[in-house]
N, C-alpha and C positions, 0 to 999 in steps of 0.2 A: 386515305391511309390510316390505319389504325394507330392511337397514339399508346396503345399501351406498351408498344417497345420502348418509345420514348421517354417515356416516364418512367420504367423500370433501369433505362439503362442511366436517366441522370440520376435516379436513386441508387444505383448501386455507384457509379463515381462518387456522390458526395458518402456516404458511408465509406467509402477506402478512402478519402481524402480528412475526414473527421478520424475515422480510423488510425494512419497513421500518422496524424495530429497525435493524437494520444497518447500512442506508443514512442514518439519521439520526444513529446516534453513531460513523462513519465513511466513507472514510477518515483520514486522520491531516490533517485541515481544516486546524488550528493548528499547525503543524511539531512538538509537543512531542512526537512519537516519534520523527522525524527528526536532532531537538534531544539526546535522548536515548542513540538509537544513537552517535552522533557524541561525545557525553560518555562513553560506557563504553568505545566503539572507545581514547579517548587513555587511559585509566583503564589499560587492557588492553597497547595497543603503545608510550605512552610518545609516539606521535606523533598531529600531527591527521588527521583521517581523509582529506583533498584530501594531505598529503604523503605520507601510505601509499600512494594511488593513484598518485599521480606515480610512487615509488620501484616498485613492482608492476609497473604497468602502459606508465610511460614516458611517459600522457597527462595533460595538465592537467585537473585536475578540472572547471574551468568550460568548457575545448572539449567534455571527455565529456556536462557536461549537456547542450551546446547540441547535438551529436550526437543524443543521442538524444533533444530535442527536436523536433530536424528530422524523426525518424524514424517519433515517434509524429504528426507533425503528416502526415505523406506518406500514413500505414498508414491512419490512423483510430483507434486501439489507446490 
């Protein structure tokens, strides 16, 4: 018997099973990496991570979100 069904079909199980491993303990659901970055960023520059953006970039940090809210809402993305 040829093994290569065998081998495709326990590669495709463990890929659905890593798969929805994935998708069920991610993305970042409860902001605690969000929470995170954003505590190591002031750890790091001394500043909060929306005034590094301001000073950087010039833009408010809540227009940028809503920016690229708009963006992902237009795209699909």
């Amino acid at each position: 018997m040829n093994k290569l069904p065998k081998i495709l079909l326990i590669a495709a199980v463990l890929l659905a099973l890593t798969t929805a491993t994935a998708l069920a303990n991610g993305p970042d659901k409860d902001g605690s990496r969000w929470t995170e970055m954003k505590e190591y960023h002031e750890q790091i520059h001394g500043d909060s991570f929306e005034a590094h953006h301001q000073s950087m970039h010039g833009e408010d940090w809540e227009e940028h979100v809503a920016g690229c809210h708009d963006v992902t809402e237009d795209t699909g993305r």
